[in-house]
C-alpha positions in Angstrom: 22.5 19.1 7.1 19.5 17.9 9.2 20.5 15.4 11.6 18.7 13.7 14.2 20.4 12.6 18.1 18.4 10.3 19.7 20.5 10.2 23.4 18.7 9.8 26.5 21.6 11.1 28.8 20.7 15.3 29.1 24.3 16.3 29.6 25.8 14.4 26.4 22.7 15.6 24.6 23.0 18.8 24.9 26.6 19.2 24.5 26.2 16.8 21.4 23.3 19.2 20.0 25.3 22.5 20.8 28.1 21.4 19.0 26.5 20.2 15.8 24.5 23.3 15.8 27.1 25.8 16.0 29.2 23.6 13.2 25.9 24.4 11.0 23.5 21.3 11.4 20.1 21.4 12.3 19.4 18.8 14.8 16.0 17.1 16.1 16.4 15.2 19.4 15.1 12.3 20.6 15.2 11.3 24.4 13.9 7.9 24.1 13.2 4.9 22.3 10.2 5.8 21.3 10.0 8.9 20.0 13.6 8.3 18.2 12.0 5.4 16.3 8.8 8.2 15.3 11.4 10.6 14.1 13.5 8.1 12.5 10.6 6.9 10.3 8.2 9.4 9.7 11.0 12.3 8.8 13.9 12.2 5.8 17.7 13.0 7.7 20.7 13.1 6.1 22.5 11.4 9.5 21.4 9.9 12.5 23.4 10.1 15.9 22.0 7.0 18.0 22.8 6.2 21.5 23.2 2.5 22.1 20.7 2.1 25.1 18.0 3.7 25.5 14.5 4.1 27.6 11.4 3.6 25.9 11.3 0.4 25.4 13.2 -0.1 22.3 17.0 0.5 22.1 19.2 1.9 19.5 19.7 -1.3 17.6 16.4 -2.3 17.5 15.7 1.2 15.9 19.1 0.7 13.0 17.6 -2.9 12.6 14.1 -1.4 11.6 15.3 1.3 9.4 17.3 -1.3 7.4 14.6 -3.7 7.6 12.5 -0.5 5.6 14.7 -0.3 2.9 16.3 3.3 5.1 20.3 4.0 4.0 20.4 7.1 6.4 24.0 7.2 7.4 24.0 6.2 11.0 26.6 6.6 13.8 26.1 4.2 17.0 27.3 5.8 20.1 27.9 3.5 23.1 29.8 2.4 26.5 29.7 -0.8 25.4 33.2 -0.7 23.8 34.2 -4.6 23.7 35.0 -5.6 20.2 31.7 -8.0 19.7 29.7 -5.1 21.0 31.2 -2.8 17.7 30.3 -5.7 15.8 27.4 -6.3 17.1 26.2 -2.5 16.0 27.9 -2.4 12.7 26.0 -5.7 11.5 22.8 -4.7 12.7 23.2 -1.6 10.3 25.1 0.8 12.1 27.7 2.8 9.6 30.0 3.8 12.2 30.9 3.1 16.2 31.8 5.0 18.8 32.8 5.0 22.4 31.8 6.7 25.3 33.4 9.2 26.5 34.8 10.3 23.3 35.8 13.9 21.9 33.3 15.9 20.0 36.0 16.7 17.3 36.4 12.8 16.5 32.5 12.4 16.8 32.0 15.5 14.4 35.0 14.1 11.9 33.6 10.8 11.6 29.8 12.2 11.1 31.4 14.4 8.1 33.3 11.1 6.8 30.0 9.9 6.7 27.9 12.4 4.9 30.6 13.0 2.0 30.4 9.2 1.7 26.4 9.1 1.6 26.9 12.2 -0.9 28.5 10.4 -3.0 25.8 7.6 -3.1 23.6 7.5 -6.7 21.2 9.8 -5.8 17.6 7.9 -6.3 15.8 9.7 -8.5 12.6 7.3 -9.7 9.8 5.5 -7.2 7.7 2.4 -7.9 4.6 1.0 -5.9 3.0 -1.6 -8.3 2.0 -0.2 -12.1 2.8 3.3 -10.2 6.0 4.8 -11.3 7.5 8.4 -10.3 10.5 10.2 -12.1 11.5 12.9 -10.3 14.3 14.6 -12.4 11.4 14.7 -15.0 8.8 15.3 -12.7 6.5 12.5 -14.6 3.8 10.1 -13.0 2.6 7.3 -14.9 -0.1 4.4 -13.7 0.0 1.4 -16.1 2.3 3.2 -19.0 -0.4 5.5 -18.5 0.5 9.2 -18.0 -0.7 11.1 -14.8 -0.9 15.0 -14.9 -0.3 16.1 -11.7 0.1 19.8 -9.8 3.4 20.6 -7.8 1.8 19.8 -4.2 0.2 16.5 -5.5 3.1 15.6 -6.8 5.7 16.2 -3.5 2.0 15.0 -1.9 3.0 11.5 -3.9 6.6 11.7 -3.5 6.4 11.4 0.4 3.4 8.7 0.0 5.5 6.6 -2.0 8.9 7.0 0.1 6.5 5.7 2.9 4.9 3.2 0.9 3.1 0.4 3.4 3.1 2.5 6.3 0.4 4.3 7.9 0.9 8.5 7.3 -0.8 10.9 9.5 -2.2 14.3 8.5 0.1 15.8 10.8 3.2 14.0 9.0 1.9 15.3 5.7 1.5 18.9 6.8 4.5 19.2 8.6 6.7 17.1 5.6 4.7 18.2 2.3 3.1 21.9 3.6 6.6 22.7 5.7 4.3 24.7 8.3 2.7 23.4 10.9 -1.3 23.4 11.8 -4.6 22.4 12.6 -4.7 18.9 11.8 -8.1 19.1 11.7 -8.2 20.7 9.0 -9.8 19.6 5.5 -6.7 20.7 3.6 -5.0 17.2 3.4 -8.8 15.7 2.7 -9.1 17.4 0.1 -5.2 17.0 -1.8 -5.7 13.1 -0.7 -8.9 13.1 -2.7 -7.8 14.8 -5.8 -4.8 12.3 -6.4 -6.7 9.6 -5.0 -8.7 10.7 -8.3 -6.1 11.0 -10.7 -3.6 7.4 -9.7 -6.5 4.9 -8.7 -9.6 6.2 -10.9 -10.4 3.7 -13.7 -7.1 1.3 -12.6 -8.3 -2.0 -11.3 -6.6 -1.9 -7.8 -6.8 1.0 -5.5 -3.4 2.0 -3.6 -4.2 5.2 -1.8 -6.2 4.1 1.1 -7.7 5.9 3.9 -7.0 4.3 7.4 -9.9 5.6 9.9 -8.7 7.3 12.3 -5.4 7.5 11.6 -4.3 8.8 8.4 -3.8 7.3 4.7 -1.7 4.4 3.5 -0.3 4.1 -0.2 -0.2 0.5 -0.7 0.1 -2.7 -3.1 -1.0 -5.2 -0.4 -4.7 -6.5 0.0 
């Protein structure tokens, strides 16, 4: 499973990350507010590990409350030394799954993670998109644009896919590579130019509102709004 840890305290981080490594996870970490938040939102996990309080300038919370607020279920699993019984609440009804303490065992930290991955597995699996008259079905790997069918190559399609589970949101070439090309590179280069044309081609050509939009100097933005 690919999990991410966002903890700014080095010692529980890196026991935290050994231990989830060598029970099979891959883990990303996150030392800050910040960069737990760019994590959070620009990559898919199957659970998130968040520590309560955090530098940065935005705390764990804030970063649940913005994930829900996106229309994110990621299972997520507050940690905290805040252990009074408003401050649990407080977590689980910003949109935490699951509390716990500091200090606590990494055996009862690892149980309840697992409790919460065979719950999230068992979930309805999402299988179709919609942004406007722009539908995807995954499971059988159609596109269509006003009832109209949309023939579309394998990378344009997982090029979509990731457009459209980011819908709204400003995606940068370096997301794209490193999320629909698996490799990391040059972001300079034209290769995401070019992809981003060629769909931009085949879902807004002849349709009376565009939704792929470049944003200068930043990336591209699959949108409904004006």
């Amino acid at each position: 499973m690919k999990l991410l840890l966002v903890e700014d305290n080095e010692r529980v981080a890196r026991f935290v990350k050994k231990g989830l490594t060598e029970a099979g996870h891959t883990v990303d970490h996150a030392d800050n507010g910040r960069d737990g938040m760019y994590h959070a939102v620009s990559e898919t996990y199957d659970a998130i590990v968040m520590d309560r309080m955090l530098p940065g300038g935005i705390d764990g919370l804030a970063i649940v409350e913005a994930l829900r607020q996106g229309g994110n279920h990621v299972p997520i699993l507050i940690l905290s030394a805040l252990d009074g019984v408003d401050d649990r609440i407080h977590g689980l009804k910003s949109g935490g799954d699951d509390y716990l303490v500091k200090p606590f065992a990494f055996g009862e930290l690892l149980a309840r993670l697992d409790a919460l991955l065979r719950r999230s597995q068992h979930q309805a699996v999402e299988t179709t998109l919609a942004l406007d008259d722009l539908h995807m079905d995954m499971l059988a790997h159609k596109v269509t644009r006003a009832g109209k069918p949309v023939a579309l190559q394998p990378r344009e399609f997982k090029l979509l896919e990731y457009l459209m589970r980011h819908a709204n949101q400003v995606v940068t070439r370096t997301m794209l590579l490193e999320n629909v090309w698996d490799y990391h590179f040059d972001p300079q280069t034209n290769v995401i130019d070019v992809h981003v044309s060629k769909l931009r081609q085949k879902i807004d050509a002849g349709f009376g509102k565009p939704l792929l939009r470049t944003v200068r100097n930043a990336g591209y933005m699959l949108t409904d709004q004006p």
